[in-house]
Every structure is written in structure tokens, then in C-alpha cells.
C-alpha positions in Angstrom: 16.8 58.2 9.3 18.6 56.3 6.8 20.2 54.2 8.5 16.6 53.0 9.8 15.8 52.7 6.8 18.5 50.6 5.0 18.6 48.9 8.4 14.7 47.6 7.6 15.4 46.6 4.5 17.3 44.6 5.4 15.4 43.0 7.8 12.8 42.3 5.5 14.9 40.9 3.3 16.4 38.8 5.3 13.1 37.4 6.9 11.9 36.6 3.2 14.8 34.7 1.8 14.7 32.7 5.2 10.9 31.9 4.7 11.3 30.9 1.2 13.8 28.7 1.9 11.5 27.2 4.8 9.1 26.4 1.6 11.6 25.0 -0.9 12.8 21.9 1.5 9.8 20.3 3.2 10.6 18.2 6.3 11.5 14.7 5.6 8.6 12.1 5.2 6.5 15.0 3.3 4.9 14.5 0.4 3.8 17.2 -2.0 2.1 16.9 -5.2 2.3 19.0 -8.3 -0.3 19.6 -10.6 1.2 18.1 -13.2 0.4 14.2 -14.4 3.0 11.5 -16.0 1.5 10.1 -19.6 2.2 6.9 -20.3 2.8 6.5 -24.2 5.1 3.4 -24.3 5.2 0.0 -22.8 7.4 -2.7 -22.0 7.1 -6.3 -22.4 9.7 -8.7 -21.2 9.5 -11.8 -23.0 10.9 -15.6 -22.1 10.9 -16.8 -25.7 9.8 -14.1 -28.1 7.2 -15.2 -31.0 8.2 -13.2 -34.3 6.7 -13.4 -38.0 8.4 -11.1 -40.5 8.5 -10.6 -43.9 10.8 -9.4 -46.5 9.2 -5.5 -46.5 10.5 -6.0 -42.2 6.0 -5.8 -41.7 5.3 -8.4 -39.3 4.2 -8.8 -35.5 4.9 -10.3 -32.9 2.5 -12.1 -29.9 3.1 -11.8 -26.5 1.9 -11.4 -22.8 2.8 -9.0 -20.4 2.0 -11.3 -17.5 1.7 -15.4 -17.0 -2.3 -15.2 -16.6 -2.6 -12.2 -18.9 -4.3 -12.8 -22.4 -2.2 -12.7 -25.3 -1.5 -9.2 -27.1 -0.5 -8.8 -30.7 2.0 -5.5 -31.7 3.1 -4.8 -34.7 6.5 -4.3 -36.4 7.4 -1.8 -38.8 10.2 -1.1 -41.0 10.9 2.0 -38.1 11.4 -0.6 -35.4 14.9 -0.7 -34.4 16.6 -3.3 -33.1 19.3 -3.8 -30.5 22.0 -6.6 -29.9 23.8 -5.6 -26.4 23.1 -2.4 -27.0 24.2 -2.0 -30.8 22.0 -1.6 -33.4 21.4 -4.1 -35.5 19.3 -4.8 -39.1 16.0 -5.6 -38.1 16.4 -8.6 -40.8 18.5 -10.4 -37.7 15.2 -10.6 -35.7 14.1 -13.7 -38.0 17.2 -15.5 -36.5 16.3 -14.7 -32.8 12.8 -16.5 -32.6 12.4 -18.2 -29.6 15.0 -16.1 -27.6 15.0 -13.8 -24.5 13.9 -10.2 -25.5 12.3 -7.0 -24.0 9.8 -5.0 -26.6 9.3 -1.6 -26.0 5.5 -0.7 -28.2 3.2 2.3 -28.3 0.4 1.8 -26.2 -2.2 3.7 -29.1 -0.6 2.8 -31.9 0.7 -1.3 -30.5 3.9 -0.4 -33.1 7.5 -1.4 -32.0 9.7 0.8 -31.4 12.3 -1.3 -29.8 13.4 -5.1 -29.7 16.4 -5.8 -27.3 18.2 -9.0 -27.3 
């Protein structure tokens, strides 16, 4: 009788690790979603020839447009907004000397604050 037993066992164990790992890898082409939602609290904007005023406090703004046909947006710059040169960080005071050049801005979407400016 024991035998049967421990014999059933593990049977059913068996049979529920191989179902469970029928549920963890869906077939390919499957799609499942979760219940769970991305929030978007940041934005990019890529900018050809970036339009910058800042004063001497590093308060300022900077107007831009995150398409060709789109209207233009103003963000704001703050004293917290870093900035980057290759990927080192740089005194925000450089951004006065980078008018006109190549940039990407990365803002708040509530707040329109920079966080980032990347040259």
C-alpha cells in the first residue's frame, strides 16, 4: 500500500510540473497581456538645431517641435537639468555655447522641465 501510494504522488506531481510548464511558454506567435499598463512620464525630442535662452541663475527654456508639421512646444530648464557632451557630464553653463547645434532633450511630460540635454 505504500508503494501505491508514493507511486501516485508521484504521478501527480509529475503531471503538475509538466502542465505548468505548458502555461509558462506559450506557442510562438502568442500574445498575452498582463494587467499591468506602461506610464509615460518623460519625453524625447530630437532636435536639428536646438533654440536655447539661458540666464546666469541656469533658468531658461528652450522651443522646439517634436515633428516637422507639429506646433511649437516650450520646456523649461532648470538649474537640475543635466547636461551631457558624448556622454560626460558637462556644466549646464556650456549649453549657451551649443545654440544652434544637434541635440536630443529628454523633459517631463507634466512638469515640461528638462531633465536631460545631449549633445
Amino acid at each position: 500500500m505504500k508503494n501505491k501510494i508514493q507511486v501516485f504522488f508521484t504521478l501527480i506531481s509529475l503531471l503538475i510540473t509538466t502542465q505548468a510548464t505548458a502555461f509558462s511558454n506559450p506557442p510562438d506567435g502568442t500574445t498575452y497581456k498582463s494587467g499591468q499598463e506602461i506610464l509615460r512620464t518623460h519625453n524625447t525630442i530630437k532636435s536639428v538645431s536646438l533654440r536655447i535662452s539661458l540666464d546666469d541663475s541656469l533658468h531658461g527654456f528652450i522651443d522646439s517641435k517634436l515633428c516637422s508639421f507639429c506646433k511649437t512646444i516650450r520646456i523649461n530648464i532648470t538649474p537640475e537639468t543635466i547636461a551631457y557632451d558624448n556622454n560626460i557630464k558637462v556644466p549646464l553653463q556650456q549649453a549657451k555655447r551649443r545654440i544652434g547645434q544637434y541635440a536630443t532633450v529628454i523633459y517631463d511630460l507634466k512638469t515640461r522641465n528638462i531633465s536631460a540635454i545631449h549633445w
